[in-house]
C-alpha positions, -999 to +999 in steps of 0.1 A: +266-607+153+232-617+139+232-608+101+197-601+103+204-573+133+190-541+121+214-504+129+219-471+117+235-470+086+259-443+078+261-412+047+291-435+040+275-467+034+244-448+011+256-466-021+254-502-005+221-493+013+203-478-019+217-510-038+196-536-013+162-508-021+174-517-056+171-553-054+140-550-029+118-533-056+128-554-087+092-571-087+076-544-063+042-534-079+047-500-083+079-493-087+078-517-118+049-503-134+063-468-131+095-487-146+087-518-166+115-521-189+141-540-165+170-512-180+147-478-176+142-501-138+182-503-129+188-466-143+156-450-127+151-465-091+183-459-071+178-416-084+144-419-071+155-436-035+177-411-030+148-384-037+124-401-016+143-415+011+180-404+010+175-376+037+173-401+061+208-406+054+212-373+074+193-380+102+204-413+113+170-423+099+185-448+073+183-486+086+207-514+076+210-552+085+243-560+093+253-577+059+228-551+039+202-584+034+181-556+040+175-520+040+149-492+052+151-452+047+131-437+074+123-399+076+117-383+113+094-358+126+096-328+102+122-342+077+105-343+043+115-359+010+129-339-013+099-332-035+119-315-062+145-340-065+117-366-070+098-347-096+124-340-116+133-381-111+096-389-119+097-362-151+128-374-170+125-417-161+085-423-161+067-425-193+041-402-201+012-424-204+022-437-162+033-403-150+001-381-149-014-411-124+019-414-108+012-381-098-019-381-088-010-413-064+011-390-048-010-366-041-036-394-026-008-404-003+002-368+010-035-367+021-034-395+042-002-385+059-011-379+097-005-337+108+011-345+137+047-348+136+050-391+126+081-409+112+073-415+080+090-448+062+093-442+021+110-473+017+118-505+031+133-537+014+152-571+014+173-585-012+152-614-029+184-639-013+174-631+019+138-630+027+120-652+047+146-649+075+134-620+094+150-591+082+120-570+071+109-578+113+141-566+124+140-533+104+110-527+116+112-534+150+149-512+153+124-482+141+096-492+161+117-485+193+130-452+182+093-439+174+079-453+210+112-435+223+094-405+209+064-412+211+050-407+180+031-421+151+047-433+123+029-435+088+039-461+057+025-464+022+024-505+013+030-508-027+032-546-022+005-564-007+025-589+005+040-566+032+007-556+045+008-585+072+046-577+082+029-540+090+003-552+108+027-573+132+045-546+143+014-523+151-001-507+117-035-502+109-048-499+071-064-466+063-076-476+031-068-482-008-051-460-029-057-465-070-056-442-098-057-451-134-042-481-139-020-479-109-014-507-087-034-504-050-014-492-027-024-489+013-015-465+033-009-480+070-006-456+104+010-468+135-007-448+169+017-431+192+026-456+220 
């Protein structure tokens, strides 16, 4: 089988999953200036994974490649993060002078999210050791069929800008910039119904 073949993962293969998101993020924008000591990184990010993305887990909505080169947690139609979890995540781990714009960036975000039910990707990643050989593609395009199979939208926050392209490709459209404080940008990206 083609490594870089995207599936479902399983609730059994979380911890492998939320270790590739791990590796993914190490130099991502965001998630390292919420995070910048590499320890408060390794400690803090796979909590808030799970927060933000882990009910995918539930839904068949969590995406592996077949040697976990790379990883996406995808929320469906009416499946929310769970917004306490990743308070509480963003309130014990983020540093005070960060957290207040943190905040705020989330709030941006939730008002670009479409109304209409949309899959919603919180995170997507590859492990440093394997990108460059098409496993972001194949997560994407694995999800991409499932949302035309429903046709719906689906909706994505880029915190790197080097994924913006990769987004693009596979149908997404920029809504704009997000920045507050002295956040990173991040762009916010919608994918029509098809």
């Amino acid at each position: 089988m083609d490594t870089s073949e995207a599936r479902a993962a399983t609730e059994s293969e979380e911890s492998r999953v939320i270790d590739t998101i791990l590796l993914s993020f190490v130099a991502d924008p965001i998630a390292r200036w919420s995070w910048p000591d590499p320890h408060q990184y390794l400690e803090s990010m796979p909590d808030f994974s799970r927060a933000f993305g882990g009910r995918g887990f539930l839904h068949g909505a969590a995406h592996r490649t077949e040697d976990y080169g790379g990883a996406a947690l995808w929320l469906p139609p009416n499946v929310h993060f769970d917004e306490d979890a990743l308070g509480a995540s963003i309130e014990s781990t983020v540093s005070a002078d960060v957290r207040g714009d943190l905040h705020a960036v989330f709030e941006k975000t939730a008002t670009y999210h479409p109304d209409e039910p949309h899959w919603y990707l919180p995170l997507i990643g590859v492990d440093p050791a394997f990108r460059g050989k098409g496993y972001g593609g194949a997560l994407m395009a694995f999800a991409m069929q499932q949302c035309d199979r429903d046709h719906v939208p689906a909706y994505l926050e880029s915190s790197n800008p080097r994924n913006v392209s990769l987004y693009q490709r596979h149908g997404f459209e920029a809504l704009g910039t997000i920045q507050v404080g002295s956040s990173p940008p991040i762009v916010p990206m919608l994918r029509s119904s098809r």
